[in-house]
Structure formats: structure tokens, C-alpha cells
DSSP file (Angstrom, degrees, kcal/mol; ACC not computed):
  #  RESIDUE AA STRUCTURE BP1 BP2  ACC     N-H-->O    O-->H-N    N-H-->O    O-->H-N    TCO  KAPPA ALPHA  PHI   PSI    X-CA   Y-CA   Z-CA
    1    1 A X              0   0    0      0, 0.0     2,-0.1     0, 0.0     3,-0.0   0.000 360.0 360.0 360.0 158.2   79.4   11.9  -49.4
    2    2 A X     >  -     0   0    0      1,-0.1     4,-1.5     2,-0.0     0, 0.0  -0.460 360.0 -93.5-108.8-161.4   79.8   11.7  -52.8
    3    3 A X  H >> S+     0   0    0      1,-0.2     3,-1.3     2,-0.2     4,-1.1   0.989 119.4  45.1 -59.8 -68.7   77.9   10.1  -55.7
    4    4 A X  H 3> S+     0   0    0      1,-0.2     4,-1.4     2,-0.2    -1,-0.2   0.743 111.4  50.1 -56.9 -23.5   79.9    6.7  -55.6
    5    5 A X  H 3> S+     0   0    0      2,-0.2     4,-2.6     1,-0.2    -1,-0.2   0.872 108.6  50.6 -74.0 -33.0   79.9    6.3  -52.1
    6    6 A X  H << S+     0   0    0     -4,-1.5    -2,-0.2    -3,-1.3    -1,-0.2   0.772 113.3  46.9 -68.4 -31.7   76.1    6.9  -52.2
    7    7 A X  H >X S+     0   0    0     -4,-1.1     4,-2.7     2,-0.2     3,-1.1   0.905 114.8  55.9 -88.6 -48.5   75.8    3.9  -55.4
    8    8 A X  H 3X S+     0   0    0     -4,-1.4     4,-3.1     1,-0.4    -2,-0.2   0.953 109.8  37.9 -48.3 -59.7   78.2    1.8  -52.9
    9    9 A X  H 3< S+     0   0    0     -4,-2.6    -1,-0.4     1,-0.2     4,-0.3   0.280 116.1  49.5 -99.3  26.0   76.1    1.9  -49.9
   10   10 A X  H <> S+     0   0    0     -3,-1.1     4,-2.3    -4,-0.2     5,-0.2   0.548 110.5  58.9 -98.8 -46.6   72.4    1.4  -51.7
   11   11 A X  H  X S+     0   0    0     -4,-2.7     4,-1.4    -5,-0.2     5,-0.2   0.968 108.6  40.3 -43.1 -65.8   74.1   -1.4  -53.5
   12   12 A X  H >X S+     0   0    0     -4,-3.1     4,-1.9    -5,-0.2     3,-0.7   0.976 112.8  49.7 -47.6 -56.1   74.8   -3.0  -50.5
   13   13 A X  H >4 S+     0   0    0     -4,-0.3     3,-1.2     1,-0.2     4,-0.3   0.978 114.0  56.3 -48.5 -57.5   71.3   -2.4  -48.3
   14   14 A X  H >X S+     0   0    0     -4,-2.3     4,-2.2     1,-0.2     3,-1.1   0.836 108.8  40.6 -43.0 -47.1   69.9   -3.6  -51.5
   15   15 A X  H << S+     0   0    0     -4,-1.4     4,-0.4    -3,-0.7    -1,-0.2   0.509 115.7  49.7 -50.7 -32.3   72.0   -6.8  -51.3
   16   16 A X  T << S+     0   0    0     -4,-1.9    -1,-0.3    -3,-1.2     4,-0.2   0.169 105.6  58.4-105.6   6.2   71.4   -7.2  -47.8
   17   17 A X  T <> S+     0   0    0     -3,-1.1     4,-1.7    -4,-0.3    -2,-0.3   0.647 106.6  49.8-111.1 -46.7   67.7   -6.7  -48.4
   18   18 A X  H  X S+     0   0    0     -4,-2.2     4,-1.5    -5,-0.2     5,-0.2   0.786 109.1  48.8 -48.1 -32.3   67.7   -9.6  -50.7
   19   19 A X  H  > S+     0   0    0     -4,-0.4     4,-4.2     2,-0.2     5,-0.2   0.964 109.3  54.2 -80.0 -72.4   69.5  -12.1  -48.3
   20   20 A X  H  > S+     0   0    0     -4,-0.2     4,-2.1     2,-0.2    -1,-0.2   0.733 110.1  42.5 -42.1 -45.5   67.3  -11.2  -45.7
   21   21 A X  H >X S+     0   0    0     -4,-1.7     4,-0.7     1,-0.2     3,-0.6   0.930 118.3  49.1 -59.4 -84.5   63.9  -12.0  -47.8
   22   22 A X  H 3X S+     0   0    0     -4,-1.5     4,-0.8     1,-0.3    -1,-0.2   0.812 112.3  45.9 -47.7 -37.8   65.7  -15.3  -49.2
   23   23 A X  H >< S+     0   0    0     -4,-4.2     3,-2.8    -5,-0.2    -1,-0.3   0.922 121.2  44.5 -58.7 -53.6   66.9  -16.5  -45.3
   24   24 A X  H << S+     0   0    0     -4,-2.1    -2,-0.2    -3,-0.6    -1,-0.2   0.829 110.5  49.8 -58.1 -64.4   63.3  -15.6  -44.4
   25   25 A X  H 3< S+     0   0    0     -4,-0.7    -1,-0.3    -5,-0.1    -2,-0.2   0.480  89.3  95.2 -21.3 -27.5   61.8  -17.2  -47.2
   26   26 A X  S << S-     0   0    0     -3,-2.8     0, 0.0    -4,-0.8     0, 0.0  -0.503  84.9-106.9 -89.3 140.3   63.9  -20.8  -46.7
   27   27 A X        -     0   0    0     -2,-0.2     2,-0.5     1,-0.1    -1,-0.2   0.020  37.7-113.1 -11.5 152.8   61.7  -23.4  -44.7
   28   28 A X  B >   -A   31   0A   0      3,-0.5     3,-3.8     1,-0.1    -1,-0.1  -0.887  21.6-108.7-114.5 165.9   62.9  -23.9  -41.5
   29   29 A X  T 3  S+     0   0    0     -2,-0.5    -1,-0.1     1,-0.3     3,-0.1   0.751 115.1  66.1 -27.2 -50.9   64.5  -27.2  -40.3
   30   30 A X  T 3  S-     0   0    0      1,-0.2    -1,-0.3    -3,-0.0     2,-0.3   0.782 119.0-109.0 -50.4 -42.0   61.8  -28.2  -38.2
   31   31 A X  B <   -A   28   0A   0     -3,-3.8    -3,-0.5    25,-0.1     2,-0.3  -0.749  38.0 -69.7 122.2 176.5   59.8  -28.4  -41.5
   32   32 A X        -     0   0    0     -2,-0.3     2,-0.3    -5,-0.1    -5,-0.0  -0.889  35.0-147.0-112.8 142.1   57.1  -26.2  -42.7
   33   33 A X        -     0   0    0     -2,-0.3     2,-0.4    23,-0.1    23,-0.3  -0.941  22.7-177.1-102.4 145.8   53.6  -26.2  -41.0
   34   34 A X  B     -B   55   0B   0     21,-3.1    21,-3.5    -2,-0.3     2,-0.3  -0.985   5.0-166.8-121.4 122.5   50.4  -25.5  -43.9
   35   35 A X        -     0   0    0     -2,-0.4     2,-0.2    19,-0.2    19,-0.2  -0.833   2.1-163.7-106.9 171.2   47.0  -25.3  -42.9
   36   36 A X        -     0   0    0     -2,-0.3    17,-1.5    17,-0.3    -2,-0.0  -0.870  21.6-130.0-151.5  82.6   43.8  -25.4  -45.3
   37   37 A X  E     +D   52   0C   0     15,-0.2    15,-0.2    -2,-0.2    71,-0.1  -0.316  25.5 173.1 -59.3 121.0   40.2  -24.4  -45.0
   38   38 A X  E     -     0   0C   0     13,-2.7    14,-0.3     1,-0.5     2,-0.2   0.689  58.9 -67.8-110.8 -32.9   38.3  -27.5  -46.3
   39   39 A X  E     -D   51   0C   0     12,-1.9    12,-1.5    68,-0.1    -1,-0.5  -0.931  46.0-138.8 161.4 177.1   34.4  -25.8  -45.1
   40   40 A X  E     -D   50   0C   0     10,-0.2    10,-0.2    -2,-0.2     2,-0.2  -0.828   2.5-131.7-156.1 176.3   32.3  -24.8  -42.2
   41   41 A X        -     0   0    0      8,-1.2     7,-0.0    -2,-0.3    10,-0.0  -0.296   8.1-153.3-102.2 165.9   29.0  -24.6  -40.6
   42   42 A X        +     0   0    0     -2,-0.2     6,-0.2     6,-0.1     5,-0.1  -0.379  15.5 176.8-123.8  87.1   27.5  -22.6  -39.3
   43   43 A X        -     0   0    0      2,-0.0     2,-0.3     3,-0.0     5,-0.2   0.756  62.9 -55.5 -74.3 -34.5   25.2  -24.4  -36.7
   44   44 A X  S    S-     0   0    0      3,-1.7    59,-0.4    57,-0.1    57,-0.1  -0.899  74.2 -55.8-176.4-173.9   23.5  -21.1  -35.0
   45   45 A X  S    S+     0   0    0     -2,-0.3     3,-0.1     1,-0.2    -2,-0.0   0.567 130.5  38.2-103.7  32.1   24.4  -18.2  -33.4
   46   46 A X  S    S+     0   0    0      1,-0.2    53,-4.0    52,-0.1     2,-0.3   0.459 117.1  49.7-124.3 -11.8   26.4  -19.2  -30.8
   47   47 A X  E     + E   0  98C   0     51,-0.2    -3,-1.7    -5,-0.1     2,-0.3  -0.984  46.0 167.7-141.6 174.4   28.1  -22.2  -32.7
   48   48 A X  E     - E   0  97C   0     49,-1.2    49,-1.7    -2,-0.3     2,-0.5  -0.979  21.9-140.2-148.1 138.2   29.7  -22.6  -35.6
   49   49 A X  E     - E   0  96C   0     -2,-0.3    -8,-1.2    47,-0.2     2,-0.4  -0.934  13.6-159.5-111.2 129.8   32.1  -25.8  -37.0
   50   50 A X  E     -DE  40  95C   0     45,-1.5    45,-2.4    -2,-0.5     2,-0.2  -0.971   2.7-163.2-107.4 120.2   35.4  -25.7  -39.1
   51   51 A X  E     +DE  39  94C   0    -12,-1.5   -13,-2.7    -2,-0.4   -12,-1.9  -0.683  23.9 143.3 -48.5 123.5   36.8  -28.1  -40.9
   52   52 A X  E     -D   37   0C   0     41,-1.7     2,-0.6   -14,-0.3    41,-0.3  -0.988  38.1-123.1 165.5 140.2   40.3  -28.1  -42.0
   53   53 A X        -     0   0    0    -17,-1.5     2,-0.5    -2,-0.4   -17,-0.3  -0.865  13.9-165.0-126.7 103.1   43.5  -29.7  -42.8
   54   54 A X  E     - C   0  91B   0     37,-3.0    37,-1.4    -2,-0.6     2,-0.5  -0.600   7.4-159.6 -97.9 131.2   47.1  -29.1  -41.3
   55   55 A X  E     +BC  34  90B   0    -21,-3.5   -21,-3.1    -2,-0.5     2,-0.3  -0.921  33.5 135.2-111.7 127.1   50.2  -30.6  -43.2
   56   56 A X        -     0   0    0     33,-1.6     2,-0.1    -2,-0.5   -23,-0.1  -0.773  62.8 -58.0-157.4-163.4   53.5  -30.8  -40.8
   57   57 A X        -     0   0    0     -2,-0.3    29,-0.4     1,-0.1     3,-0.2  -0.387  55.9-126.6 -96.2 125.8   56.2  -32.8  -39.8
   58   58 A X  S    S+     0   0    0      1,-0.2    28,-1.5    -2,-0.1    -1,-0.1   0.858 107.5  49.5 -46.7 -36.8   54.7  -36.2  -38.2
   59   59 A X  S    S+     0   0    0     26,-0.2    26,-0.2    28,-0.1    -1,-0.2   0.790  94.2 101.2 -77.4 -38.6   56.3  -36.0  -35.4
   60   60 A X        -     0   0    0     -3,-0.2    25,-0.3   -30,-0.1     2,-0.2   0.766  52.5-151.4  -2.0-167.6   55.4  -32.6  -34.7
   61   61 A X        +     0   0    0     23,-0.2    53,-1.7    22,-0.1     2,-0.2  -0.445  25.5 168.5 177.1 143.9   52.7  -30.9  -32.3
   62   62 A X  E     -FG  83 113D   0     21,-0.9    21,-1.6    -2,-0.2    51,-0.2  -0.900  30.8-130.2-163.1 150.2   51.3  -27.5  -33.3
   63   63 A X  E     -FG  82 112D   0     49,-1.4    49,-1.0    19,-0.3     2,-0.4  -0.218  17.9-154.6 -92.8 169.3   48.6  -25.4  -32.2
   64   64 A X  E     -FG  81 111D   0     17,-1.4    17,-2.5    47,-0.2     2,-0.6  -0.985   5.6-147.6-147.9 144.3   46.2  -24.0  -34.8
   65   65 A X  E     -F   80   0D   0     45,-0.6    44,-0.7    -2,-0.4     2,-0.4  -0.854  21.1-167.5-105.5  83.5   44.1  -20.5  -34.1
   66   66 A X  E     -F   79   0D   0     13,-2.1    13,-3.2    -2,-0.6     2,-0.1  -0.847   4.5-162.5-115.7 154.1   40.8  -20.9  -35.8
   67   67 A X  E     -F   78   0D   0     -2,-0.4    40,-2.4    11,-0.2     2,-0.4  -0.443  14.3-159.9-114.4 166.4   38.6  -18.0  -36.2
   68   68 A X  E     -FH  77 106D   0      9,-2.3     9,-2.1    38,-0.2     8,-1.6  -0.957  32.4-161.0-143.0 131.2   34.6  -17.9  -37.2
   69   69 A X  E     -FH  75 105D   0     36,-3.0    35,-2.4    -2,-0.4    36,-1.3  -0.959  11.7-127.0-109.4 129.0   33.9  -14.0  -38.6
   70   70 A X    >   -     0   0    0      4,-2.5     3,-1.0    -2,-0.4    34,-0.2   0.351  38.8 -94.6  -6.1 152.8   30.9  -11.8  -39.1
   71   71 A X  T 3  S+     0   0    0      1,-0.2    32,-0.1    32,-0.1    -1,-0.1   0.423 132.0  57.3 -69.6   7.3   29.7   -9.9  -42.4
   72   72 A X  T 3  S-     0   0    0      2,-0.2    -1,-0.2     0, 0.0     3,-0.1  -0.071 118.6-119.2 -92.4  -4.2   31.7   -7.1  -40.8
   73   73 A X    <   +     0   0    0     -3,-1.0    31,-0.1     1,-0.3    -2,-0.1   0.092  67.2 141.4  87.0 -41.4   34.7   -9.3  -40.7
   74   74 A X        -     0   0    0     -5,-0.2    -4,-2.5     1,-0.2     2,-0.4  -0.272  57.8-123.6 -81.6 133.0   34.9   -9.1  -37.0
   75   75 A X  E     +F   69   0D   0     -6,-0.2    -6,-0.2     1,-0.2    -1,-0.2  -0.351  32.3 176.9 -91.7 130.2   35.8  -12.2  -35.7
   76   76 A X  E     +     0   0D   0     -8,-1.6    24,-0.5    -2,-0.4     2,-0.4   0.851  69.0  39.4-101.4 -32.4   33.0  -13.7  -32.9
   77   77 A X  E     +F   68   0D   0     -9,-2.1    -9,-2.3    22,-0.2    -1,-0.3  -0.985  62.0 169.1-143.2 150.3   34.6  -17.1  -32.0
   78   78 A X  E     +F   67   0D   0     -2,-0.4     2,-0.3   -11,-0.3    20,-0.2  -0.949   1.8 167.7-145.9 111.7   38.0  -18.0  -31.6
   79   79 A X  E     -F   66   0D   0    -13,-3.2   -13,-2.1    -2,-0.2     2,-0.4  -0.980  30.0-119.7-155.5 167.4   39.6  -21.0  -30.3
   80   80 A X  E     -F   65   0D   0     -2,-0.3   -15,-0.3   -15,-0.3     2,-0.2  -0.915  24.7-156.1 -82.6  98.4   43.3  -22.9  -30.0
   81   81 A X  E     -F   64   0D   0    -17,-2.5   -17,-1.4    -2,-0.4     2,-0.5  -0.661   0.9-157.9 -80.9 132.6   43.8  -26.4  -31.7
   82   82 A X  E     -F   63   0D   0     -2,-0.2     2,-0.4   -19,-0.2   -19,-0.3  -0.991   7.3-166.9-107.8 144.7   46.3  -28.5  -30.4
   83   83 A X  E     -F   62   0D   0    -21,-1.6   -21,-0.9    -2,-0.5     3,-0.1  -0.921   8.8-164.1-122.2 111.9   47.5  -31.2  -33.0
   84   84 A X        -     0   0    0     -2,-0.4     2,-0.4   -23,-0.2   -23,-0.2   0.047  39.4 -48.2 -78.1 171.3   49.5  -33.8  -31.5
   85   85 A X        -     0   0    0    -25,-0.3   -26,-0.2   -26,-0.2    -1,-0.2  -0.122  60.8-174.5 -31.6 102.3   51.9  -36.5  -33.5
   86   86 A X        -     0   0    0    -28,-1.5    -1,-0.1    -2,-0.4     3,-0.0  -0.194  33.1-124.3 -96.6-178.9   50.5  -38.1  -36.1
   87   87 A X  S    S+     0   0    0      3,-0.1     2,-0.2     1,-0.0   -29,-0.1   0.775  96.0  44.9-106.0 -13.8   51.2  -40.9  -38.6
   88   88 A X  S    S-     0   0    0    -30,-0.1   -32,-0.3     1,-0.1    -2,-0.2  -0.690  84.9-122.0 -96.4 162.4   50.7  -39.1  -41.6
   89   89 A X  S    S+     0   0    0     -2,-0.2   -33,-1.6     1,-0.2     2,-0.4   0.996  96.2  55.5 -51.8 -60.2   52.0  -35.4  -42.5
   90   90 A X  E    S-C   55   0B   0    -35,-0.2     2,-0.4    -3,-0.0   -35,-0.2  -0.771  70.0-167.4-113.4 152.6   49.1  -34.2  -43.1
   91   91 A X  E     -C   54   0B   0    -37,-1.4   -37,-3.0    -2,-0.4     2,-0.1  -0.951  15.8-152.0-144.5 129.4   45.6  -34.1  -40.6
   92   92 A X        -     0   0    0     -2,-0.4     2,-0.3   -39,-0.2   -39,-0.2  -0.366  26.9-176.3-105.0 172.1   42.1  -33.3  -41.2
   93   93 A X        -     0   0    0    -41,-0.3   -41,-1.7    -2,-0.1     2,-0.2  -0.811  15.4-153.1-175.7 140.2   40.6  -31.8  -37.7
   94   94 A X  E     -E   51   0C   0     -2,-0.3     2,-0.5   -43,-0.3   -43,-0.2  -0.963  14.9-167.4-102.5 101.4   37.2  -30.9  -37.3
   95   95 A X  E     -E   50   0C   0    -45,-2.4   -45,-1.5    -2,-0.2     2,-0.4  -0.845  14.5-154.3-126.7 139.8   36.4  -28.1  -34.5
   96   96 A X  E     -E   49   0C   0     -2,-0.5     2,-0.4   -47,-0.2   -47,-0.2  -0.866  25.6-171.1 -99.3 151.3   33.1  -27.0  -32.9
   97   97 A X  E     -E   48   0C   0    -49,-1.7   -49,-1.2    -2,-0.4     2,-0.3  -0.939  23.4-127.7-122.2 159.9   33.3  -23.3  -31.6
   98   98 A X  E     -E   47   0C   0     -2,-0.4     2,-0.3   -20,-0.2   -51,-0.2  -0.648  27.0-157.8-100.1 169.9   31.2  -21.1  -29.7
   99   99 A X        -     0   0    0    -53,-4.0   -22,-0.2    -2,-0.3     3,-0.1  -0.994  20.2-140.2-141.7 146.7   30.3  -17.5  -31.3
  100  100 A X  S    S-     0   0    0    -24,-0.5     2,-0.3    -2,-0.3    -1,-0.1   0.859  89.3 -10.1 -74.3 -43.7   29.2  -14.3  -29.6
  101  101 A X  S    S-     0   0    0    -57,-0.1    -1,-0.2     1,-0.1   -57,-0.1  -0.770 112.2 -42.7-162.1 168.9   26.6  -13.3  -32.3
  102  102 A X        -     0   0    0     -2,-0.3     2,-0.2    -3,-0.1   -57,-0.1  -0.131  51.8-146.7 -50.3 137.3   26.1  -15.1  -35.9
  103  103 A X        -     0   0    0    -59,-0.4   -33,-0.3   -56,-0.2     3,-0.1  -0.559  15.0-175.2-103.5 150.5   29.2  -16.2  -38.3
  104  104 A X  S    S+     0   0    0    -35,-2.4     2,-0.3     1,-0.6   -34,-0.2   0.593  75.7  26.6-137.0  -4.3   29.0  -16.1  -41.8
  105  105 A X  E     -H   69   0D   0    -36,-1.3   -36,-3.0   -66,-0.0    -1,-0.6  -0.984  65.3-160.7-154.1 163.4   32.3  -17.6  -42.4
  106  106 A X  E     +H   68   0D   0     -2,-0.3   -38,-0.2   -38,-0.2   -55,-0.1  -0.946  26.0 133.3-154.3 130.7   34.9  -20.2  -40.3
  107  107 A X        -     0   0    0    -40,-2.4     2,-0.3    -2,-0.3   -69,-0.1  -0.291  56.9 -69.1-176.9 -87.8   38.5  -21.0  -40.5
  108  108 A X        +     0   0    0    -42,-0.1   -42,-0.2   -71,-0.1     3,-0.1  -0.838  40.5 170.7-134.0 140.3   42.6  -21.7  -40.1
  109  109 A X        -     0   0    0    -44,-0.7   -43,-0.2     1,-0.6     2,-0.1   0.584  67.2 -34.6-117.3 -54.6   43.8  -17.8  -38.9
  110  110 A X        -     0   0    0    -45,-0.3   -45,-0.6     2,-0.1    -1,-0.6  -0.510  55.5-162.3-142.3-164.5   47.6  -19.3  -37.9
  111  111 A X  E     -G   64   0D   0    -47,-0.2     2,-0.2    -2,-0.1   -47,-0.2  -0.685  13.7-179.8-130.7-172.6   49.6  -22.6  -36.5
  112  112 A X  E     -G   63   0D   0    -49,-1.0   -49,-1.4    -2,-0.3    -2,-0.1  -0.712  37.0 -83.0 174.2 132.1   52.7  -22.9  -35.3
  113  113 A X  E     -G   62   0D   0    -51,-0.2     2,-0.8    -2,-0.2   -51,-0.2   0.188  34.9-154.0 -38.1 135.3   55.2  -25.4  -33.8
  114  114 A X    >   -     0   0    0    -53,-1.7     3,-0.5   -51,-0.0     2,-0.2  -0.944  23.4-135.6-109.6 118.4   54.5  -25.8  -30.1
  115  115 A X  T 3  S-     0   0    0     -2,-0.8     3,-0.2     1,-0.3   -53,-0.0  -0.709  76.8  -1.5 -95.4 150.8   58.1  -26.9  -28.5
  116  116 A X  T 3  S-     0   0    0      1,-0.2     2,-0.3    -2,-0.2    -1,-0.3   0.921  89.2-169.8  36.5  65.0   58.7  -29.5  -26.1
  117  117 A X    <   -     0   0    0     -3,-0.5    -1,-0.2   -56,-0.0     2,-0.2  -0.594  11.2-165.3 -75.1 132.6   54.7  -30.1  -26.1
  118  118 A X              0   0    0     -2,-0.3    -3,-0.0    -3,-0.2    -1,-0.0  -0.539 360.0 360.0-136.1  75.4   53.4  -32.5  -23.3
  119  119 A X              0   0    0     -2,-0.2    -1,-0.1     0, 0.0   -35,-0.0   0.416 360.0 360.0 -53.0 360.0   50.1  -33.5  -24.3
């Protein structure tokens, strides 16, 4: 191949590396879900609470993953939120967890749209 053919096709993959980031980037219809670590607890070492605020769609339902971590990082409690339809966008949620060993910090890890949820 020659030089210009080589400037041709890096132009394009470049171009096509941009579109892709920007689709990805774009909200999707459904709306965007944001969660927000407002504080925690830490009650003992086998519970912990987090506090925390998810902004979505009203209508919505979305699960939340929150995590309660170590001073090693390593997560000891774990649990699945569900948050149903609300009447505002956004929804403050309060969760107790259980912990394998002591937490030093508590919080939102993911959500994500739950489809055709039946609470």
C-alpha cells in the first residue's frame, strides 16, 4: 500500500472512532440513570448503612448495586436496590447491609434500567 492509501484509511478509523465515542456518549432515550453517594455508617462489623440518591426517569425502575469496602478496598457487603416508580426524578434511598468483616467506606457501585420490571 502506498503512503496515501495508508493517510486514507487512518483518516477514516479515526472518523469512525469519533462517531462511535459520540453515539456512545449521547443519553439514551430511556433517559439517563445518575446515582450519588450522600454518606454512610458504619454500624459494626457485620453492618454498615448507605445513603444515596438516584436521579431517573419517573417512571422508571432500576436496580442499584451498592458496595461497603475495606481499607484494602475489598468490598465485604454487597447488596441490589430495586427503585420502583416514583413521583419525582430523583430518590433518596437509605440501605442497611450486612458485611463480612469491618467497612470503612459505603456506596452506589452501578444502576441500571430494569425492563419490564414487576415489582
Amino acid at each position: 500500500m502506498g503512503r496515501r492509501a495508508k493517510a486514507v484509511i487512518g483518516t477514516i478509523a479515526g472518523i469512525a472512532a469519533v462517531a462511535a465515542v459520540a453515539w456512545m456518549a449521547i443519553p439514551s432515550a430511556a433517559g439517563s440513570i445518575t446515582p450519588k453517594d450522600v454518606g454512610f455508617s458504619i454500624t459494626d462489623a457485620s453492618t454498615a448503612v448507605v445513603d444515596f440518591n438516584v436521579t431517573k426517569p419517573s417512571d422508571a425502575t432500576v436496580d442499584c448495586a451498592v458496595q461497603v469496602l475495606n481499607d484494602s478496598y475489598a468490598v465485604v457487603g454487597w447488596k441490589t436496590v430495586r427503585i420502583g416508580p416514583a413521583e419525582k426524578d430523583t430518590v433518596a434511598q437509605r440501605t442497611s447491609l450486612r458485611t463480612d468483616s469491618l467497612g470503612v467506606t459505603g456506596g452506589v457501585n452501578s444502576c441500571w434500567l430494569v425492563e419490564d420490571a414487576q415489582l
